[in-house]
KEVOLO-393223 format. One record per residue (C-alpha): residue in three letters; y negated, x negated, z. Coordinates in steps of 0.25 Angstrom, whole numbers, plus 5000, padded with zeros to 4 digits. Example, Ala and Ser with C-alpha at 12.3 -4.5 7.8 and 13.67 -1.06 7.14 Angstrom:
2
ALA501849515031
SER500449455029
// end
This chain:
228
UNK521151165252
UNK522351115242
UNK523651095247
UNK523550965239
UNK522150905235
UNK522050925219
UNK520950885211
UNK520050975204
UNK519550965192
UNK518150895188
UNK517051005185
UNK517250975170
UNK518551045169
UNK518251165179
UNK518351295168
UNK517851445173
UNK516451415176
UNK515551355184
UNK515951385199
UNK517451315196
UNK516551175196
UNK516551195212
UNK517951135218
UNK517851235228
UNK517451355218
UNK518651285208
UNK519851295220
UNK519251445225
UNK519551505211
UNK520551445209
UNK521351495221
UNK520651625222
UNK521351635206
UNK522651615210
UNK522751705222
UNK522251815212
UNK523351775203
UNK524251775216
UNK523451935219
UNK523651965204
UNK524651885197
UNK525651875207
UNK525351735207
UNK526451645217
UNK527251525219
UNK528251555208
UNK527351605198
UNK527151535183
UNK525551515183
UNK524851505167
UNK523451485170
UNK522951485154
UNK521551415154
UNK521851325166
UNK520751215164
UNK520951115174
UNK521951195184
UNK521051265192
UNK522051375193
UNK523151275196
UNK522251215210
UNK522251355215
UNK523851375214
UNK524051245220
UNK523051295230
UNK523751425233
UNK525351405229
UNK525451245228
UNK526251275216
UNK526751385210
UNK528051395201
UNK527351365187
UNK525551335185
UNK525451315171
UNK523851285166
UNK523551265152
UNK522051245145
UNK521551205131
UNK520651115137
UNK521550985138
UNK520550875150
UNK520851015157
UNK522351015157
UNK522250855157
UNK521650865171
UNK522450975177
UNK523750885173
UNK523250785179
UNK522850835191
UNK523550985194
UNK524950965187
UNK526250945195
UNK527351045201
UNK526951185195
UNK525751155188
UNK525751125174
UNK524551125162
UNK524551115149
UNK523551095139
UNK523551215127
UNK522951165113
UNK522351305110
UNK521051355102
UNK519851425111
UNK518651405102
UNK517951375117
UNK518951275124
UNK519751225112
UNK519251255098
UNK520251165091
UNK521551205098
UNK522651275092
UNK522751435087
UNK524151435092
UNK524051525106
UNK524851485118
UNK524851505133
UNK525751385135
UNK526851485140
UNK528051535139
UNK528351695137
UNK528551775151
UNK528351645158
UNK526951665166
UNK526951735178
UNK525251735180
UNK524551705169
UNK523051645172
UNK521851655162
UNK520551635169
UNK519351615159
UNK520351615147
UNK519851735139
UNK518651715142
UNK518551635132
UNK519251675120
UNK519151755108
UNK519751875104
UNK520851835095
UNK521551745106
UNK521451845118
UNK522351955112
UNK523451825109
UNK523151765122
UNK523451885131
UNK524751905122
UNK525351765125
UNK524851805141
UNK525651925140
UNK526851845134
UNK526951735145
UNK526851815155
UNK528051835163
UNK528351985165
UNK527852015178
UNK526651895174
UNK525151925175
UNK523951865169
UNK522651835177
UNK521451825164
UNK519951825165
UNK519051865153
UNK517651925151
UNK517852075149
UNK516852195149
UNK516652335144
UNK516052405134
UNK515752275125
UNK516552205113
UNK518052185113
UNK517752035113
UNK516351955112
UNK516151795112
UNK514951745123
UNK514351885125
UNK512751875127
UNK512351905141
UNK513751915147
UNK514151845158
UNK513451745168
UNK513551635157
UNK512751605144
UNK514151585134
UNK513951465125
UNK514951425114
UNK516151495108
UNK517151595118
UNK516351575131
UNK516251695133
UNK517251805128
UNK517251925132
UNK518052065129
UNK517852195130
UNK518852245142
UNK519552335134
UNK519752225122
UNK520152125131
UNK521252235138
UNK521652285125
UNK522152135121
UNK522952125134
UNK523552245131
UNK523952205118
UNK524452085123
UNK525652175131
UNK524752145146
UNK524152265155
UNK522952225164
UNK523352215178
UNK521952185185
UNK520552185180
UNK519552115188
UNK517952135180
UNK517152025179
UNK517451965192
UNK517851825187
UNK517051685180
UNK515751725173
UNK516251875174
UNK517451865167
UNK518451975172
UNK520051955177
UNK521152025171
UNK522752015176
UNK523552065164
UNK525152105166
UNK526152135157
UNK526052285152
// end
């Protein structure tokens, strides 16, 4: 299927769920993501490509599937045996990871309060977030969507998923009974009211170009954001 056999990662390393175990499951989603980023995003051959909360390149696999290479894939994680395998195995002309010391009470407890996306202003044409906000609290939300909208390029888009619903509270940590999963330990599950969650991306200087409900891992739902 690959223009060039690539390895894929072992199981251990496979973020998002239980159906990205699968090699098949792993390289459909994967492809299936980047043409919506192509349908969405603009995604193309000359694009610069942040995919924020990589894991092990799953993301990447696809563009190489779909484009060969593109003008610029830049991965970064908190998790540092993830971006270690993904150097190993997925870097090279185009693609690039790096590894981000950052606190999430989930993923990296100890890490560092100071917020960065590892990018430079207005440099990101397609921004990617998948399974990011999910889960994380409600002071770095607000700050994250704010550095989004500065990296962004100016006709840039960001492709996010999160756990959003009506009619409940603003923001609430491992809600009993949601979801197809029972959520254990801190931020598993976050989930926002939709019109809290839109209300930060507005403050942050983004619109909301596309919403998809519920459509995506454990029910999360898609959102592509633009400049306002």
């Amino acid at each position: 299927m690959f223009r060039k056999k690539l390895p894929l990662p072992p199981g251990k390393y496979r973020m998002g769920g239980k159906h990205f175990k699968n090699d098949k499951a792993f390289i459909k989603t994967a492809v299936r993501d980047v043409r919506r980023l192509v349908k969405y995003c603009d995604l193309s051959e000359g694009s610069t490509l942040l995919d924020w909360g990589c894991g092990a390149g799953r993301l990447a696999v696809g563009v190489r599937e779909d484009f060969g290479q593109i003008r610029d894939y830049h991965g970064v994680d908190i998790q540092p045996e993830l971006i270690e395998w993904a150097n190993e195995n997925l870097a090279g002309d185009g693609f690039r990871f790096t590894c981000l010391d950052v606190s999430n009470e989930r993923y990296n407890p100890d890490g560092s309060p100071d917020r960065t996306l590892a990018a430079e202003p207005g440099t990101v044409d397609v921004f990617y977030a998948y399974s990011v906000f999910s889960p994380m609290n409600d002071d770095d939300t607000p700050a994250y969507l704010t550095l989004i909208g500065e990296a962004l390029s100016p006709r840039g888009k960001a492709l996010v998923t999160c756990f959003v619903e009506e009619d409940v509270a603003g923001w609430e940590e491992n809600p009993e009974g949601y979801g197809p999963l029972e959520w254990k330990g801190r931020l598993h599950c976050t989930r926002f009211s939709r019109r809290h969650f839109e209300d930060h991306v507005e403050a942050a200087g983004l619109a909301v170009d596309r919403f998809e409900y519920g459509r995506e891992t454990d029910g999360q739902s898609l959102y592509v954001l633009r400049h306002r």
